[in-house]
Structures are given as structure tokens and as C-alpha cells.
C-alpha positions as CSV (number, residue, x, y, z in Angstrom):
1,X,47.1,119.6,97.7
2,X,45.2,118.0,94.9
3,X,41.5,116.4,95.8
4,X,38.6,115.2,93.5
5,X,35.3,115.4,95.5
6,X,31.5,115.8,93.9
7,X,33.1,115.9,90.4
8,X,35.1,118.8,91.2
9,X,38.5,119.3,92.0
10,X,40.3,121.2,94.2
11,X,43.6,122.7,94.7
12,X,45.2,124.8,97.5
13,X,47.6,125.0,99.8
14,X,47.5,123.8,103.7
15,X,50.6,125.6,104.4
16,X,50.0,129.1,102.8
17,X,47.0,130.8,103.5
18,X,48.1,133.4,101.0
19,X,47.2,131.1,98.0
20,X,43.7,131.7,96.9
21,X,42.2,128.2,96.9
22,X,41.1,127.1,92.7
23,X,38.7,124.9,91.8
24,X,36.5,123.3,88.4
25,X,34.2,121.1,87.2
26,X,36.0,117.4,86.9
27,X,34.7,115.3,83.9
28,X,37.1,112.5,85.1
29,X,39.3,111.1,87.7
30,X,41.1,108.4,89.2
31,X,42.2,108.2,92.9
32,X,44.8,105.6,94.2
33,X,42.9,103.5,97.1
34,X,45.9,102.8,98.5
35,X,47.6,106.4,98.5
36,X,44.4,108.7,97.7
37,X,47.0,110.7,95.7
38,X,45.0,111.7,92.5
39,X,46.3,109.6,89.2
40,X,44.6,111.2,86.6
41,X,41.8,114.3,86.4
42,X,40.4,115.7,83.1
43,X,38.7,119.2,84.3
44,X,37.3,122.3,82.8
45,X,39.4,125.2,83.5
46,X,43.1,125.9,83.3
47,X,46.7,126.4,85.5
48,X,49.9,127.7,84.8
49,X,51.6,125.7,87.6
50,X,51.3,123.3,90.3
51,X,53.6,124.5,92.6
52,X,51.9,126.9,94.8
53,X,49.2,124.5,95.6
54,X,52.0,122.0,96.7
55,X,53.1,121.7,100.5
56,X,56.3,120.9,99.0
57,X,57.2,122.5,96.0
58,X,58.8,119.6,94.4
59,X,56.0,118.0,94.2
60,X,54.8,120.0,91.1
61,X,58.1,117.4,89.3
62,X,55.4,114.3,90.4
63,X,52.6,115.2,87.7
64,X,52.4,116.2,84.4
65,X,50.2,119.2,82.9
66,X,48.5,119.6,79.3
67,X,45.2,120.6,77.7
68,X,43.0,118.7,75.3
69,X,39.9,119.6,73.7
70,X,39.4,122.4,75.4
71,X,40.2,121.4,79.3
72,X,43.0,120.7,81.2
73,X,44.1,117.2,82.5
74,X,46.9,116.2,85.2
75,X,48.6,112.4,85.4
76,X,50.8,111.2,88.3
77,X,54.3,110.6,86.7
78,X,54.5,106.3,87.5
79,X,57.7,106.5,88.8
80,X,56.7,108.7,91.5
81,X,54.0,107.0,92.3
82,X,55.9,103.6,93.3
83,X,57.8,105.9,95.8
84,X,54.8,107.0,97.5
85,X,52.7,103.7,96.6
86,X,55.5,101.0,96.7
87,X,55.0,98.2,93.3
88,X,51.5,99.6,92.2
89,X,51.7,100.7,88.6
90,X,49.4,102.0,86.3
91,X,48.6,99.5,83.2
92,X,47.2,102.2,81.0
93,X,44.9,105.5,81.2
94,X,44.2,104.8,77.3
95,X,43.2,101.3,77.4
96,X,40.1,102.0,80.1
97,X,37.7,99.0,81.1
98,X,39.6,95.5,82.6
99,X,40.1,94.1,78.8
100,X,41.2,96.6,77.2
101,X,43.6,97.2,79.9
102,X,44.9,93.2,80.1
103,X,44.8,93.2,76.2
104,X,48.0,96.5,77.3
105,X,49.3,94.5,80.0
106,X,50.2,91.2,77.9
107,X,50.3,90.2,74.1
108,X,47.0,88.4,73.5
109,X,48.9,86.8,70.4
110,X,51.0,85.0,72.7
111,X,49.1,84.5,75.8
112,X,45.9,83.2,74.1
113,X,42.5,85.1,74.3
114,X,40.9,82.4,76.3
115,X,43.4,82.6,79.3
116,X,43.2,86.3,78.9
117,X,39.4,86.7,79.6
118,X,40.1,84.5,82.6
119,X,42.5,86.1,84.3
120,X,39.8,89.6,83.6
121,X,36.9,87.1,85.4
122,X,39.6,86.3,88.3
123,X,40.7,90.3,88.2
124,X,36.7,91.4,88.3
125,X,36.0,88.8,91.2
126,X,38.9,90.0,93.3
127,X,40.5,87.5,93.6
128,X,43.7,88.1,92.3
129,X,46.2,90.1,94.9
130,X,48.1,92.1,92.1
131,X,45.4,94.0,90.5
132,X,43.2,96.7,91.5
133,X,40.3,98.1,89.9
134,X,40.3,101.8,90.0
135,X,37.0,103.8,88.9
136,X,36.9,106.6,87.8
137,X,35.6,109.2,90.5
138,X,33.0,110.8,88.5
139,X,31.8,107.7,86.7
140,X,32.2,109.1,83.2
141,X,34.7,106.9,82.2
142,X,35.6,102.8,82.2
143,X,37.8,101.7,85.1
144,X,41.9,101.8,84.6
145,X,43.6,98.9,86.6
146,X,46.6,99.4,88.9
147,X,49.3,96.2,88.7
148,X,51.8,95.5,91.3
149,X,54.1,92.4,91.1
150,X,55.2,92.4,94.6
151,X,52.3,91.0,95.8
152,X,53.3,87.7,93.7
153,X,56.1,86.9,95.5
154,X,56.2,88.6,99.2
155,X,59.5,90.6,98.1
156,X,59.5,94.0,98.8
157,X,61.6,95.1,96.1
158,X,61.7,92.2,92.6
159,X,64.6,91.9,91.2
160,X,65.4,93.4,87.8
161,X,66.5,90.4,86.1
162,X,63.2,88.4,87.6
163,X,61.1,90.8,86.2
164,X,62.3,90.9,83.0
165,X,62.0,86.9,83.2
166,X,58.1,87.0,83.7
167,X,57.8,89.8,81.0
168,X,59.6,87.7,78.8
169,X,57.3,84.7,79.4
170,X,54.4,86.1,79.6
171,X,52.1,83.0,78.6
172,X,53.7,81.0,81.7
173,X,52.8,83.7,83.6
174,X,49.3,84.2,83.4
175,X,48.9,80.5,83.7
176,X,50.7,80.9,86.8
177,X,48.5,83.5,88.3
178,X,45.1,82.0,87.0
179,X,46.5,79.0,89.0
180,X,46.5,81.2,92.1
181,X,49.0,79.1,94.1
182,X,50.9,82.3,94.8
183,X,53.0,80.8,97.9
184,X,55.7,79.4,95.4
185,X,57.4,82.1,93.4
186,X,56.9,82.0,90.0
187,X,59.1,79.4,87.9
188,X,59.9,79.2,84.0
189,X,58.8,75.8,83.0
190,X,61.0,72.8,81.4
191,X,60.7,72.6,77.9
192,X,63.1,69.8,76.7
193,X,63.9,69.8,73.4
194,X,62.7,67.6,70.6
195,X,64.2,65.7,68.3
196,X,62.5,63.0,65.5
197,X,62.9,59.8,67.1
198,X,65.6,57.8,64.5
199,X,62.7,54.6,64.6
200,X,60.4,57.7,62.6
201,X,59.2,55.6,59.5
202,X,61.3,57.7,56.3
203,X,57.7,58.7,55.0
204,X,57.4,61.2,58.2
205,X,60.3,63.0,58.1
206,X,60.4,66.1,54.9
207,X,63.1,65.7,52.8
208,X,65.2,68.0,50.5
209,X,63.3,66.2,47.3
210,X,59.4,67.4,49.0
211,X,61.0,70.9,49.7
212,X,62.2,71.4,46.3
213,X,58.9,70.0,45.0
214,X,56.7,72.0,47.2
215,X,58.9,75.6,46.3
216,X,60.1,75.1,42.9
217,X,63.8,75.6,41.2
218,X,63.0,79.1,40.6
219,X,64.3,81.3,43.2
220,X,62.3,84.6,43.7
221,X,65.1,86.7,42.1
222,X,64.7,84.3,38.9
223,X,61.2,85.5,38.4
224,X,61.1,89.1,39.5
225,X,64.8,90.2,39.4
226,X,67.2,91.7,41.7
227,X,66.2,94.0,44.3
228,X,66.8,97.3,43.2
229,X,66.1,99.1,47.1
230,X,64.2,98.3,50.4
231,X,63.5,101.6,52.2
232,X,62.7,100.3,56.1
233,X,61.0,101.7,58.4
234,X,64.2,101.9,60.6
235,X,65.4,103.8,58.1
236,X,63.1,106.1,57.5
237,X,62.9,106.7,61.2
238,X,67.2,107.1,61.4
239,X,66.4,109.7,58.4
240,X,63.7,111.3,61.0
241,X,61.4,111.0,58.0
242,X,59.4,109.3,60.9
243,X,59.9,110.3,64.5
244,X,59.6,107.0,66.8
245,X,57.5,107.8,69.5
246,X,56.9,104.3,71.1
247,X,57.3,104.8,75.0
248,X,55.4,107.7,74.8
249,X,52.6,105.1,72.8
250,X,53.2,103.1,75.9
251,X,51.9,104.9,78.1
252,X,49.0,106.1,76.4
253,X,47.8,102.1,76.4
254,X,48.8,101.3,72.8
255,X,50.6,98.2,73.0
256,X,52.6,98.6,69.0
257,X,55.4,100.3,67.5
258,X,54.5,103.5,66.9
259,X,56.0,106.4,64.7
260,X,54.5,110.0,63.4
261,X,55.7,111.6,60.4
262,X,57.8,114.5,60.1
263,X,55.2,116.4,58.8
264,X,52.8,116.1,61.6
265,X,56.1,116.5,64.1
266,X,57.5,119.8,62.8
267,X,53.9,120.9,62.2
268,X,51.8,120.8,64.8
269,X,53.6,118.3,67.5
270,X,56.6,120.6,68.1
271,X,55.0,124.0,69.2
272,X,55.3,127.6,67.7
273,X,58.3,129.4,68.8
274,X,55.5,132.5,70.1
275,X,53.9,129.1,72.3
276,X,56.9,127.7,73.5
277,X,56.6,128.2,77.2
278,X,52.9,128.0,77.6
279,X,52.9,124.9,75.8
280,X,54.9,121.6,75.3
281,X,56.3,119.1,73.1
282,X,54.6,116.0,75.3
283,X,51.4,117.6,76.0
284,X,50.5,118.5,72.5
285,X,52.1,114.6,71.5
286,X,50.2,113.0,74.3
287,X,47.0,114.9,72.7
288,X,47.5,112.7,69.4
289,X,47.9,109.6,70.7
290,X,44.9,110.0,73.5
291,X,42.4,111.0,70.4
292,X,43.8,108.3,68.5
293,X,42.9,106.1,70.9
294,X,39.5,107.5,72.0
295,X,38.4,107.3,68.5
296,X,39.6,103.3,68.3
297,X,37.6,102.9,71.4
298,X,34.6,104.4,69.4
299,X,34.7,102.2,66.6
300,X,33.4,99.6,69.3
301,X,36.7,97.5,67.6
302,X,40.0,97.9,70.4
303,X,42.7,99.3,67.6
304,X,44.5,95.9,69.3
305,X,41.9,93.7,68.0
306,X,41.5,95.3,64.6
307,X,45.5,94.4,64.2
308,X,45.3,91.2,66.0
309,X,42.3,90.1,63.2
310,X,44.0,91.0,60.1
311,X,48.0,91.7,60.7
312,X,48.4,91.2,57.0
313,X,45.5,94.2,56.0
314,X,46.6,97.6,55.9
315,X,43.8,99.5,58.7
316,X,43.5,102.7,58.4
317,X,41.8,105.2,60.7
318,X,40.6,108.8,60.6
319,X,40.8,111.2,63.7
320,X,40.7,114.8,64.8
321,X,43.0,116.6,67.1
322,X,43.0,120.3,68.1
323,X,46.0,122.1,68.7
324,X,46.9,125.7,69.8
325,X,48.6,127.5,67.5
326,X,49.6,131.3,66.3
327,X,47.2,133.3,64.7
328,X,48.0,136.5,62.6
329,X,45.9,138.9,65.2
330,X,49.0,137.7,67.9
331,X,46.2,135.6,69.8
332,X,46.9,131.9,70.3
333,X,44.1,130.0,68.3
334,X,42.4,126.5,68.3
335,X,43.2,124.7,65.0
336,X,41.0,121.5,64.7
337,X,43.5,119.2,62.5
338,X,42.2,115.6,60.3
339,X,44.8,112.9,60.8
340,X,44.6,109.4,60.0
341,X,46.4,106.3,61.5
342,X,47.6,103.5,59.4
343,X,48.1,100.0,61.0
344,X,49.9,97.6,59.5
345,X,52.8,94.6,58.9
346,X,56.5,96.1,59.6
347,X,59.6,95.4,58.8
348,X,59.5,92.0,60.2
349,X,55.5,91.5,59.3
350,X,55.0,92.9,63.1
351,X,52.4,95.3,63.5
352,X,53.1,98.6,63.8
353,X,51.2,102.5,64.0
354,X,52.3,105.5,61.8
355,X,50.0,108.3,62.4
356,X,50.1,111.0,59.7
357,X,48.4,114.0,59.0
358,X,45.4,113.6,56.6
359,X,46.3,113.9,53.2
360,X,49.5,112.2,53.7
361,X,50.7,108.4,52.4
């Protein structure tokens, strides 16, 4: 059993009184008000394992452990969560406050930032079904907010395909639920198509003669030459000279493609052969991308607003992560490490992350 009372949390177990009963300070947590099963804790002290303190032992497969910056945190794996808490899903533990967590939810490029903040007014009033504020149980943090699309549309279970549908149309959506006529499921609107009427006097419509007079003769190959090579991103990420680690970005609030570099993967990300065992792949990833996105948050300038506001400017921005590693005494030590994160157009002028270690380019 896991509970978060008087910024502390407990763990024990109800159905072995030979368990000694833990507990520590808790800096932060979230509790679901519709399961009470804690989402997320930060606290100061450490475990090896969760399953002695869980009536079922299986349990311990619901939530994932790590440390960071000196403490211990524990998040509810999603999945599991809809089992217990049928449709409610966690927008983002990274992107904390209602913004920052709408600006995760949908693409603000697409949607339109004034429809955005409306929906967060509607969302901070209550008054949409779908979306729950959560705060966070020791009020040291901004709120998260839970999302759950059943409530839309009275089905128990949404369909695959319909989901994808609203994803995929994201800027209908919203407009759908700022409407708030939820007693009609949601429907894709009918765009017909357009075509220049043939009464269009000749001066409106371009012709092949403005083109050519607007671009030139000279092809771009004319002036600068053949391309010799084009070294992409996917490329370098098939040669693993970058290591994609997207969903995982996901999760962690950060709504762009994301990649580290192989150096900062084999270095510290990937842990010591004498820590393997007490410490993991994920955990010491998941430590990256959390202080990459706690010092975005500090800049008072959302890392999603910084690309949003110049997707054609390289950003760049310096962090610090600690991470255990091997000492030459035998004693696992904490190594603070400099990384930067660069933001800026892909291969298709998107914008995309690559986080590096310091004195990489």
C-alpha cells in the first residue's frame, strides 16, 4: 500500500505484519480523485523494491522506480492506470500547470493559441467533463491534468479508429468541446473542395509566365552546383549516431521529436556494468529529459513556445543532470554532468530536440 498524507509518504503492507512499515519526507505528489491510487511522488529517501509493500505482488509491474537529484520518485505506469481508472490518462508530469499541459495535449500550431487558452478557461472553470485538475498533494508543484475521452461520447470503451480520427483533427476537436454540446458525438466537418471558378477574370489566376518571373531560369543547381551529400537526421539515427528516444520524450511532456547522441547514450544514459542491477536504462534516461524540462520551465519561456516563436532559429539550451556512476574506491558516486539541448528545423523544417552532452556539436 502506497499513501501520501502530511507530505509524507507511506508504504507497508496490510497483509503482512512482518514487513516493517517505511516512510519519508514527500516534496511532491499527485493522487487520482477518482482511484486515490498515487500517480506520481518525488520523496527523500530510497527502496530497492515495491513488492513487499504490495497486497499483491504484481502490483510492484504497475509503477516505475528511479532516483533524481538525490531522492527517489515513483509514477503509475498509464496503462495500468486505465485498468483500475477506466479512460483517465495522464497528459503529462513534465508539462505541470493547465497550459503547459494543453500546449502537450494538442499542437498549438494547428489548433490556434486563442482556442487553446479557451478551452484552459473552460478546463479551470470545470466545466468541461473530460479533464481533471489534479494538484499536487504537498503544494510544491503546478497542477498535472488527467484526460479521459469517454466522457465525450458516453462509450465505455472508444473505438481505435475514432480516436485516432479526433487525434488526427485536432483543431475540429477543440472547437467541438469549447462548443460543449457533448450529447452528439463528435463529427469531422465537410470541407468541399475548391476549384477557381472558370468566370475568374485571367488576371486572377498565376500563370506559368508570373512563376517563371517571380523564381527566375536559374535552377538552384545552376548557381550552387550539384549536391555532393545530405546526411539526415534519420540517418544518423539508423547509424545510431543519435539514439531516438521520442515516446519516452512523450511522456515526460515534450511534445517534439527527440534524439540524444551516442555520446551521451553509451556514457552516462546506459549504466556501468558494476550498476547494472541497482540502476536502469529508463530511470537514468527519464532523469535527462525531466531536468531538461525543469530547466525550460525556468527560463519562464515553455521550451514549446521558444520553438513555436522562431522554428527557423537554432535554440539552444544548457542543463545539468547527475548521474551515479563508478568510482575508483569501488563506491558508486554522484557525477553532476553539463548538457545542452539544441532545438531546431528537421529534416522536413519540423522542429525537433537533440540533447547532447556539453561540449558536443
Amino acid at each position: 500500500m502506497i499513501e501520501v498524507k502530511k507530505n509524507r509518504i507511506y508504504l507497508y503492507n496490510m497483509n503482512k505484519r512482518d514487513i516493517i512499515p517505511v516512510d519519508f519526507q514527500c516534496m511532491s505528489a499527485y493522487l487520482c480523485p477518482h482511484c486515490k491510487k498515487v500517480l506520481a511522488a518525488y520523496y527523500a529517501g530510497k527502496i530497492g523494491d515495491l513488492e513487499p509493500f504490495m497486497e499483491d505482488p504484481a502490483l510492484k509491474y504497475h509503477y516505475t522506480l528511479g532516483t533524481s537529484n538525490g531522492g527517489q520518485y515513483l509514477l503509475l505506469d498509464d496503462h495500468n492506470h486505465k485498468k483500475g481508472c477506466p479512460g483517465w490518462e495522464i497528459v503529462s508530469l513534465s508539462a505541470r500547470s493547465i497550459t503547459y499541459s494543453i500546449d502537450v495535449w494538442a499542437r498549438r500550431n494547428e489548433v490556434g493559441p486563442e482556442k487553446l487558452q479557451k478551452l484552459c478557461e473552460m478546463i479551470s472553470a470545470s466545466n468541461v467533463p473530460g479533464f481533471d485538475i489534479v494538484t499536487d498533494a504537498c503544494g510544491a508543484d503546478d497542477p498535472i491534468v488527467l484526460y479521459n475521452e469517454h466522457l465525450f461520447t458516453n462509450m465505455n470503451k472508444p473505438g481505435f479508429g475514432e480516436s485516432f480520427t479526433r487525434k488526427e483533427n485536432l483543431a475540429a476537436y477543440v472547437d467541438w468541446i469549447v462548443a460543449g454540446d457533448y450529447s452528439k458525438p463528435f463529427e469531422l466537418p465537410i470541407n468541399p473542395k475548391t476549384e477557381p471558378s472558370i468566370d475568374a477574370p485571367e488576371d486572377d489566376l498565376p500563370s506559368l509566365v508570373d512563376i517563371e518571373a517571380e523564381t527566375g531560369d536559374q535552377s538552384t543547381n545552376s548557381i550552387f552546383g550539384d549536391v555532393i551529400d545530405v546526411y539526415t537526421r534519420a540517418q544518423a539515427i539508423d547509424d545510431r549516431v543519435l539514439v531516438d528516444v521520442t515516446e519516452t520524450a512523450k511522456e515526460a511532456g515534450i511534445m517534439y521529436p527527440t534524439a540524444v547522441t551516442q555520446a551521451l547514450w553509451s556514457g552516462y544514459i546506459e549504466p556501468p556494468e558494476s550498476l547494472k542491477g541497482f540502476q536502469d536504462m529508463q530511470g537514468r534516461l527519464w532523469d535527462v529529459l525531466t531536468m531538461f524540462s525543469f530547466s525550460a520551465r525556468a527560463m519562464k519561456k515553455a521550451n514549446i513556445d521558444v520553438a513555436e516563436s522562431q522554428k527557423d532559429t537554432t535554440q539552444t539550451l544548457y542543463f545539468k543532470t547527475i548521474f551515479q556512476m563508478p568510482s575508483k574506491a569501488g563506491n558508486p558516486k554522484m557525477e553532476t554532468v553539463d548538457l545542452k539541448a539544441i532545438c531546431g528545423p528537421g529534416d522536413n523544417a519540423e522542429p525537433i530536440l537533440t540533447i547532447m552532452l556539453s561540449e558536443e556539436d
